[in-house]
C-alpha positions in Angstrom: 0.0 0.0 0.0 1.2 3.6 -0.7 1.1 5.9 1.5 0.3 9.8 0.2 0.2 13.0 2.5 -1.9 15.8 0.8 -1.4 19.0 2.4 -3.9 21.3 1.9 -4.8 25.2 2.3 -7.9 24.7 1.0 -7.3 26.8 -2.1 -8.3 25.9 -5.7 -4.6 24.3 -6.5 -4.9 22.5 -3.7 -8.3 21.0 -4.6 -6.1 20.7 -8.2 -3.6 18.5 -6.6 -5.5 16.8 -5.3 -7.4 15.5 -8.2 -4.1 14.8 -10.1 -3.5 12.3 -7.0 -7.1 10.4 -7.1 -5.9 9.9 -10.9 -2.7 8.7 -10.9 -3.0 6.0 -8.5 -6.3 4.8 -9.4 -5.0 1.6 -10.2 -3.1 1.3 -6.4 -4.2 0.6 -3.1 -3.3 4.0 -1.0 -3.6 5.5 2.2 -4.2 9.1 1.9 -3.8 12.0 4.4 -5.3 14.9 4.6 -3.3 17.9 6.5 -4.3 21.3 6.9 -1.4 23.0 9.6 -2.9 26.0 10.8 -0.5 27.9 12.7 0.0 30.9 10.4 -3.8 31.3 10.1 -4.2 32.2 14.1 -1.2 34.6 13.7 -2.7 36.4 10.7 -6.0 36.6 11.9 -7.4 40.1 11.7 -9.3 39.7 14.9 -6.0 38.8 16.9 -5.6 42.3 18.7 -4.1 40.6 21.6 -3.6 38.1 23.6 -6.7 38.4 25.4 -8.7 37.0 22.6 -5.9 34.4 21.3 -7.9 31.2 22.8 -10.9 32.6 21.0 -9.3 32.8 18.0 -7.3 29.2 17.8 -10.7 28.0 18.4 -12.6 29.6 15.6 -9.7 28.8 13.7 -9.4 25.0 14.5 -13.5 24.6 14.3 -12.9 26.3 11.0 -10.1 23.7 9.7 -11.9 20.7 10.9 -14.8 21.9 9.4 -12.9 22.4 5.7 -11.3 19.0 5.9 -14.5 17.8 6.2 -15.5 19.1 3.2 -12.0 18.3 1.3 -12.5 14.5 2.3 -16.2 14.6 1.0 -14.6 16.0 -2.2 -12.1 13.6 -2.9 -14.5 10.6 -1.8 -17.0 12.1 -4.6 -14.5 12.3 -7.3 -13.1 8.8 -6.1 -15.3 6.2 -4.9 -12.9 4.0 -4.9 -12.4 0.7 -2.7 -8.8 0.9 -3.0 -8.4 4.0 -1.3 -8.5 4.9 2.2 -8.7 8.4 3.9 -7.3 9.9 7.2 -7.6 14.2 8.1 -5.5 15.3 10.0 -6.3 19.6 11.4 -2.7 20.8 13.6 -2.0 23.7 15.0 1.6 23.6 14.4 3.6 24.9 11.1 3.9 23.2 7.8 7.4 21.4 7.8 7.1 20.8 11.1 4.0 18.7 11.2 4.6 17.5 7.9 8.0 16.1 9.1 6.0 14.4 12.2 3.4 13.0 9.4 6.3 11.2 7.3 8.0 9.5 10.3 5.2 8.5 11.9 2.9 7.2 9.1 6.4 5.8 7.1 4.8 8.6 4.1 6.3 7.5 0.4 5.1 10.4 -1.5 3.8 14.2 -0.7 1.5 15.6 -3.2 0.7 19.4 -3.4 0.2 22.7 -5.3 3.1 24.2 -6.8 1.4 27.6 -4.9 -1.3 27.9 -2.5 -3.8 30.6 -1.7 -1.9 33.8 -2.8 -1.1 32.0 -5.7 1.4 34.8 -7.3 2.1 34.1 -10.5 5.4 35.8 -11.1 6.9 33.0 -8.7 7.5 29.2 -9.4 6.6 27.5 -6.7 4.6 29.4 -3.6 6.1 30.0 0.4 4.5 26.6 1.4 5.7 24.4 -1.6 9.1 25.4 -1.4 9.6 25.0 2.2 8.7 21.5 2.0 10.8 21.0 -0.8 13.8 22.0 0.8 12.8 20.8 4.3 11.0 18.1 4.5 13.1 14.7 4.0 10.2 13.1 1.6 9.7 12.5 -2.1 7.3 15.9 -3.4 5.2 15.6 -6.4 4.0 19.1 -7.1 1.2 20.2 -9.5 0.6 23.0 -11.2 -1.9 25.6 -11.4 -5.0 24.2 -13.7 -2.8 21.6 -15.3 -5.4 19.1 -16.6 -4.6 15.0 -15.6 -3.0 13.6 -18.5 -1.1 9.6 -17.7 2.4 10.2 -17.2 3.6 8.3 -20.6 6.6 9.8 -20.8 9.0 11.0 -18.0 12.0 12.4 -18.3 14.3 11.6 -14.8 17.4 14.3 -15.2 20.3 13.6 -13.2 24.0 13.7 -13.1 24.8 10.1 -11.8 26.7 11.6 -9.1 25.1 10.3 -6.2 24.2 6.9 -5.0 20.0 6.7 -5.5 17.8 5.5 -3.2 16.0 2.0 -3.9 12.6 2.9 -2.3 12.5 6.0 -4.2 13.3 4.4 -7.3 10.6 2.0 -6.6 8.8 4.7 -5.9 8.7 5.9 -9.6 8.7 2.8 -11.0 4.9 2.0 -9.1 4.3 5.4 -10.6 5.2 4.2 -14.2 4.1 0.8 -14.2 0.6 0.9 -15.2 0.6 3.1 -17.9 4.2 1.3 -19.3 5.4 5.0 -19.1 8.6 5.5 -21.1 11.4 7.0 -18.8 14.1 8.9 -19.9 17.5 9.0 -17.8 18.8 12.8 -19.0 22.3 13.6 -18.7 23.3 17.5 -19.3 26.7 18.2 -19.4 29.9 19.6 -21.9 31.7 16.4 -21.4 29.1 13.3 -22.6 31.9 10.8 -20.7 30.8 9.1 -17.4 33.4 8.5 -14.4 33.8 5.0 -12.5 30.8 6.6 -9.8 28.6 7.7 -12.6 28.5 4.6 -14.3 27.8 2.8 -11.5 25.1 5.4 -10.0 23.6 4.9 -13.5 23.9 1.1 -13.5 21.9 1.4 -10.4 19.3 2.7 -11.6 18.7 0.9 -14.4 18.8 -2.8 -12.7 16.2 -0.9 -9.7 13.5 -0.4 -12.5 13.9 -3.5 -15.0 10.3 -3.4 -15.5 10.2 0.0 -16.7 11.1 1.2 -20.3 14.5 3.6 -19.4 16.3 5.1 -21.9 19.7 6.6 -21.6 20.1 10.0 -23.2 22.6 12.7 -23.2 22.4 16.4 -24.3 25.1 19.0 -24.2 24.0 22.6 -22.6 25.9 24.7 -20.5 22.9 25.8 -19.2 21.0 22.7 -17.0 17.4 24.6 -17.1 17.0 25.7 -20.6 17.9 21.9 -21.7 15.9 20.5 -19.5 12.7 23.1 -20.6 14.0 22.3 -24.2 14.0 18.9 -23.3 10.2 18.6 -22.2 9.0 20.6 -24.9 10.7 18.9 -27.6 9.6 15.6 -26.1 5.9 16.3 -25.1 7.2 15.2 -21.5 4.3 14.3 -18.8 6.3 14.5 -15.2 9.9 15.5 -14.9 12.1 13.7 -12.1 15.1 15.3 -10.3 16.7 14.8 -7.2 17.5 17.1 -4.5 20.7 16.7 -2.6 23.7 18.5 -1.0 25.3 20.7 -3.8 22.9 19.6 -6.8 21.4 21.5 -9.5 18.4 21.4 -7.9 19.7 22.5 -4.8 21.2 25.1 -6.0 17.8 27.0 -7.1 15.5 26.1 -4.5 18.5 27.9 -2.1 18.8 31.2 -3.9 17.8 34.2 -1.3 14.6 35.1 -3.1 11.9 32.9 -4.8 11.5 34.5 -7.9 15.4 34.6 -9.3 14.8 30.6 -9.4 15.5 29.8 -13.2 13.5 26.9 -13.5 10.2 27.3 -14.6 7.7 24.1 -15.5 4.1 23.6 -16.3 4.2 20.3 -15.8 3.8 18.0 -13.0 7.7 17.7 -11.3 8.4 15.3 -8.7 11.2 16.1 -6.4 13.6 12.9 -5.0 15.0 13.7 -1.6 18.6 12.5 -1.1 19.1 13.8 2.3 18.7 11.8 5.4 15.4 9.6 4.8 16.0 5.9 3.8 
């Protein structure tokens, strides 16, 4: 059984991620929770003058969450009536990463699923305050959706990656449950100057490649000095369905989620993108 933690804000792209997840793993059996962390809300609540009021205010805010998760469950149990699923909600007054982080290590998460922004939903930024926290934060595979993007099977992935760095089996397996039932073809993309792999990279890549023997991988290699525009080449060229990369210390990825502001990040997708975590969680 998979195990899927859907944080949600309540906001359209939530409700969008949300859908994306009933469809894609339709044909698994999965355990689905539901989070709505709350924290911020209380401390931005207009009516919080003081601390006087604050009990009267986590209240109303907590009756409020309980009462929206209520509603998200009855939403996703409409769009999918399906036996193979099994729902949990889960309303903390706590922050994001922190109860996500709880969430994963207790319920042994595989995969988070959210909006690549929430309720401000600012469009001159990649990914919203929320996402990218948990992106950089939270030790857990992240499959992020973006705004309106309309379900289409993942057919063909593209998995971009160096080879520097020794993958993770259950992360591997993880994409490969993803690709399985609609035989998705998966491309292994290489950027770099210099097409020739080291001793590591050859064996990071033969890794790979024996971990998903039931999936259709391809090995391709492009030269750009630039890792972004060839990836963004890359999916448009190819009609790509979900790209793949893998966040660890000093990566490409890394590298952009880190910069001090959100919106210098140079990677900009409309298509579903499902972050690896390399970093601490086995």
């Amino acid at each position: 059984m998979v195990q899927v933690l859907i944080p949600t804000d309540f906001s359209d792209n939530a409700m969008n991620a949300l859908k994306y997840a009933l469809e894609l793993y339709k044909h698994e059996r999965v355990e689905f929770y539901f989070l709505n962390a709350y924290q911020d809300d209380v401390y931005a609540n207009d009516k919080l003058i003081n601390r006087a009021n604050f009990e009267d205010i986590l209240e109303s805010v907590r009756t409020n969450s309980q009462t929206l998760l209520e509603s998200f469950l009855k939403a996703a149990k409409n769009l999918a009536p399906n036996p193979r699923y099994t729902y949990h909600t889960i309303s903390a007054y706590n922050s994001l990463i922190e109860e996500a982080d709880i969430i994963v290590n207790a319920k042994n998460i595989d995969l988070i699923i959210m909006g690549t922004r929430g309720k401000t939903n600012d469009k001159t930024i990649s990914f919203g305050s929320n996402t990218l926290q948990v992106l950089k934060y939270v030790q857990c595979p992240v499959l992020v959706i973006p705004e309106n993007y309309q379900y289409k099977r993942p057919k063909k992935i593209v998995f971009t990656t160096n080879f520097m760095i020794p993958y993770k089996r259950r992360e591997l397996k993880l994409l490969s449950k993803i690709a399985n039932p609609y035989r998705s073809k998966i491309d292994l993309l290489y950027i770099s100057k210099y097409p020739k792999l080291s001793i590591r990279q050859e064996d990071n890549k033969t890794f790979i490649m024996e971990t998903l023997p039931e999936n259709d991988v391809n090995y391709v290699t492009e030269a750009n000095k630039s890792v972004a525009d060839a990836i963004q080449s890359y999916i448009k060229k190819h009609d790509i369905d979900l790209l793949v990369m893998v966040n660890t210390r000093h990566s490409f990825l890394e590298n952009i989620l880190f910069k001090s502001t959100i919106d210098t990040m140079t990677l900009h997708i409309d298509i579903p993108f499902l972050v690896m975590q390399n970093m601490g969680r086995y």
